[in-house]
OpenMM code with the backbone's topology and positions (N, CA, C; nanometers):
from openmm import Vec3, app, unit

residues = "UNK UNK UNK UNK UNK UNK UNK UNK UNK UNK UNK UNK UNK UNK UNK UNK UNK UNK UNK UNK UNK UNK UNK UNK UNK UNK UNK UNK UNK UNK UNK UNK UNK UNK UNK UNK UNK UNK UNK UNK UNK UNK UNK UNK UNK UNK UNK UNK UNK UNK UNK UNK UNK UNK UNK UNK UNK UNK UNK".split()
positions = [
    Vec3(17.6762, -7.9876, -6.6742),
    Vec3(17.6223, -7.9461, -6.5474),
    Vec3(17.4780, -7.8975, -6.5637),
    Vec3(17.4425, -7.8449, -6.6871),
    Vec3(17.3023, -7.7883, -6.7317),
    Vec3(17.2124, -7.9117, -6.6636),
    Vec3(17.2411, -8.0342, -6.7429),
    Vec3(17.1661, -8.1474, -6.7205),
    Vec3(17.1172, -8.1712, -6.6184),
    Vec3(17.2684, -8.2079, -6.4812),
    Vec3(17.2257, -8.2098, -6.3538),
    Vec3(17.1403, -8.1288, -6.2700),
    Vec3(17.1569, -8.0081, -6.2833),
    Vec3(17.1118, -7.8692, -6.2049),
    Vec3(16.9562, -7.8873, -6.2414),
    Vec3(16.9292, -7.8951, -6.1739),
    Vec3(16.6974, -7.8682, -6.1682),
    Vec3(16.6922, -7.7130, -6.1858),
    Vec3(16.5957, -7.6757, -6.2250),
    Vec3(16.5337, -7.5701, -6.2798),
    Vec3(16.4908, -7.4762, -6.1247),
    Vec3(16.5295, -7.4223, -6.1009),
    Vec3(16.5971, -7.3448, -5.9434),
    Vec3(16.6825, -7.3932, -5.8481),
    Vec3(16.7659, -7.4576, -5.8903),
    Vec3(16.9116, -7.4593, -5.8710),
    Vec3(16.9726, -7.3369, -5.9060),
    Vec3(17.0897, -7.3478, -5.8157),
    Vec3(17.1820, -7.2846, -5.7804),
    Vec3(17.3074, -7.3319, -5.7920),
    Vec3(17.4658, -7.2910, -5.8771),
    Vec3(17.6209, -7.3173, -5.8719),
    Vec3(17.6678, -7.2557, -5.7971),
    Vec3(17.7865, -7.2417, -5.7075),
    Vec3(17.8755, -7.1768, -5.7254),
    Vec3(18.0071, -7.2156, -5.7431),
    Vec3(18.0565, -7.1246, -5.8022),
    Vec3(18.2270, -7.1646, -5.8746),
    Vec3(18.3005, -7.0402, -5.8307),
    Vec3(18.4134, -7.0849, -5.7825),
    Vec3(18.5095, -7.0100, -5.7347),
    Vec3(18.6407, -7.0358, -5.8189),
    Vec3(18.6661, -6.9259, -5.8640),
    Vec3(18.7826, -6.9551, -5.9860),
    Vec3(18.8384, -6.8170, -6.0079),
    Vec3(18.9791, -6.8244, -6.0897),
    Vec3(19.0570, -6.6696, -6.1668),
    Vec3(18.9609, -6.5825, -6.2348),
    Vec3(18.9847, -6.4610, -6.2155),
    Vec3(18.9702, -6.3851, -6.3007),
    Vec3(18.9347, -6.4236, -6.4533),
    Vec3(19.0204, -6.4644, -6.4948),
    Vec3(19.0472, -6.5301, -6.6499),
    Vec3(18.9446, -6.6077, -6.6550),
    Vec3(18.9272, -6.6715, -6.6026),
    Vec3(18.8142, -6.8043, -6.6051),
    Vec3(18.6503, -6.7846, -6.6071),
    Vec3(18.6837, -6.6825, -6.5105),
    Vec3(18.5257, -6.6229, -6.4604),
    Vec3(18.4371, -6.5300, -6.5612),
    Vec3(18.5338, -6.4952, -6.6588),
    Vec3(18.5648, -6.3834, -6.7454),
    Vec3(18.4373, -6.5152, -6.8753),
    Vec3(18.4949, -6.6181, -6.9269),
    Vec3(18.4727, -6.7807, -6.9608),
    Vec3(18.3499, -6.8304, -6.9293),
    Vec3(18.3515, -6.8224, -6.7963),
    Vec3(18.2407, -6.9345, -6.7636),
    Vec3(18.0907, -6.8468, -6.7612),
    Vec3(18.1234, -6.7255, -6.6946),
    Vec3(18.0341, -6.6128, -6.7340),
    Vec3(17.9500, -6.6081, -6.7875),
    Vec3(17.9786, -6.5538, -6.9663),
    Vec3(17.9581, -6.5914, -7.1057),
    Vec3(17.9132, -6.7028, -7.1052),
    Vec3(17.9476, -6.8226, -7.0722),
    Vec3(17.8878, -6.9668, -7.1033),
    Vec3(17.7910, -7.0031, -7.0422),
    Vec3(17.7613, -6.9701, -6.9153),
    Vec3(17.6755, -6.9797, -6.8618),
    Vec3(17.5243, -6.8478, -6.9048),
    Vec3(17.5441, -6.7318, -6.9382),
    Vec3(17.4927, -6.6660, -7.0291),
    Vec3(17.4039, -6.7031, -7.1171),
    Vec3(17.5049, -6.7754, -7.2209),
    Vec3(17.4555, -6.8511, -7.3098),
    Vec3(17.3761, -6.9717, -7.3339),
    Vec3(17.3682, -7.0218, -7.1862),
    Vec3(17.2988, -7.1287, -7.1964),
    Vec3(17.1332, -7.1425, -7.1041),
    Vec3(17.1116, -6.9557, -7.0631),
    Vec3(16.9885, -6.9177, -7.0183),
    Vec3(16.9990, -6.9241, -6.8880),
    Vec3(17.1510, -6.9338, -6.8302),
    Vec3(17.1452, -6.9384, -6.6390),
    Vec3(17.1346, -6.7683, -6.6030),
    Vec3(17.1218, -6.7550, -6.4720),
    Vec3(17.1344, -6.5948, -6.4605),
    Vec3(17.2703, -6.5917, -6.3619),
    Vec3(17.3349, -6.4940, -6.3845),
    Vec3(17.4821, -6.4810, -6.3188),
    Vec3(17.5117, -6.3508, -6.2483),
    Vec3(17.5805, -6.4064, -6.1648),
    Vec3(17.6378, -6.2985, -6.0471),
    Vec3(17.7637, -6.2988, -6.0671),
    Vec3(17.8286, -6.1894, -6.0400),
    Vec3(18.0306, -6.1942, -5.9949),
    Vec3(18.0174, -6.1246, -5.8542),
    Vec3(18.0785, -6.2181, -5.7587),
    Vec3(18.0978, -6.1774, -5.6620),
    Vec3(18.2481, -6.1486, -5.5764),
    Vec3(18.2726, -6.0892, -5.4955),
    Vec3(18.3809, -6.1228, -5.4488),
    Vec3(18.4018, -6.1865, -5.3598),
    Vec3(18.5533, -6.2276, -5.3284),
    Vec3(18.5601, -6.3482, -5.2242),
    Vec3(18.5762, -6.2440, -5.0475),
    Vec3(18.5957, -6.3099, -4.9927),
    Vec3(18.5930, -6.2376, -4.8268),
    Vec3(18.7393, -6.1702, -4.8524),
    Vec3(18.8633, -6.2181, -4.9321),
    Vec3(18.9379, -6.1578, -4.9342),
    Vec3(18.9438, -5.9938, -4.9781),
    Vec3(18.8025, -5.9456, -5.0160),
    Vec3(18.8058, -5.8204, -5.1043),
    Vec3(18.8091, -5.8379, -5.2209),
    Vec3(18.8088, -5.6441, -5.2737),
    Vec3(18.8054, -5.6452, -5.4442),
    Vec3(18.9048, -5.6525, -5.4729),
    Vec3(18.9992, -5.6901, -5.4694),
    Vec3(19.1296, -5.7102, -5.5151),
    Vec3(19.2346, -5.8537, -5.5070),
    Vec3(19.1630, -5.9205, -5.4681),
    Vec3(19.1730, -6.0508, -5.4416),
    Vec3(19.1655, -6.1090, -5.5982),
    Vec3(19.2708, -6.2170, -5.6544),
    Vec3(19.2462, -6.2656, -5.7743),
    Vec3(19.1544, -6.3371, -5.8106),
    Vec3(19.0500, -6.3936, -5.7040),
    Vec3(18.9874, -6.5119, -5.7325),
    Vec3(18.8360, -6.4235, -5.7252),
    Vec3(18.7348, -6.4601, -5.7837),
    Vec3(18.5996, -6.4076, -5.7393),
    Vec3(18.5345, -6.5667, -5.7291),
    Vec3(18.3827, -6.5119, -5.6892),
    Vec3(18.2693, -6.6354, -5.6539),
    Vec3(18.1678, -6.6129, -5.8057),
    Vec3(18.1610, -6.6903, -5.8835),
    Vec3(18.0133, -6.6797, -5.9705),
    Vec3(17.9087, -6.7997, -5.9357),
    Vec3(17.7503, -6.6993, -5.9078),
    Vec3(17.6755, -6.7792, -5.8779),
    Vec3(17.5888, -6.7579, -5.9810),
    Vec3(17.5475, -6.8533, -6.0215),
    Vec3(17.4552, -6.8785, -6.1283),
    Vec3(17.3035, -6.9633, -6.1149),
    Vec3(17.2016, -6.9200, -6.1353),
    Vec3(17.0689, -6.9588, -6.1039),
    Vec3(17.0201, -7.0049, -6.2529),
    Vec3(16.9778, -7.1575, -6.2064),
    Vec3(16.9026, -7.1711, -6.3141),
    Vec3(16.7625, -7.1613, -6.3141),
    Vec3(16.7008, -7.1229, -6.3714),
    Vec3(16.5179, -7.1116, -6.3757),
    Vec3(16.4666, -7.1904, -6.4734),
    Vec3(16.3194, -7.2032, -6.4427),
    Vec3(16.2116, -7.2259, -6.5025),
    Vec3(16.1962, -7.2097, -6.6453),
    Vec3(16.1729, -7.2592, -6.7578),
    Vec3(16.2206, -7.2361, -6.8883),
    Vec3(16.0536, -7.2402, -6.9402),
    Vec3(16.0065, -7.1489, -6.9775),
    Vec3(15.8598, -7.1260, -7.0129),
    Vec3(15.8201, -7.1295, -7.1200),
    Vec3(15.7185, -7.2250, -7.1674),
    Vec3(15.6787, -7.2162, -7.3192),
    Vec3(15.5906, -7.1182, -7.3386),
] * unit.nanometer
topology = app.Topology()
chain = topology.addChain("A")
for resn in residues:
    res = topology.addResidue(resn, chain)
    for name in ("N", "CA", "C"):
        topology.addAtom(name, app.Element.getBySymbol(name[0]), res)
């Protein structure tokens, strides 16, 4: 997905707990910037929203 996404792009992924916990970290790691959000259901809802921004990569 790195590939596809242009350099201010924007994901979002809606997924478990468990997952978000995963993709997080991976996305982290690969220089995106990340949000955890929650869904309209509230904080207690199993599922959250992660949005992740990719930027400009500067020499």
């Amino acid at each position: 997905m790195d590939r596809i996404l242009r350099p201010g792009g924007r994901v979002y992924i809606r997924d478990s707990l468990a997952i978000m916990d995963e993709l997080q970290e991976i996305a982290k790691a690969i220089g995106w910037h990340t949000l955890l959000r929650d869904t309209a259901e509230g904080p207690h809802a199993s599922y959250r929203i992660l949005v992740c921004d990719k930027h400009l990569l500067r020499a």
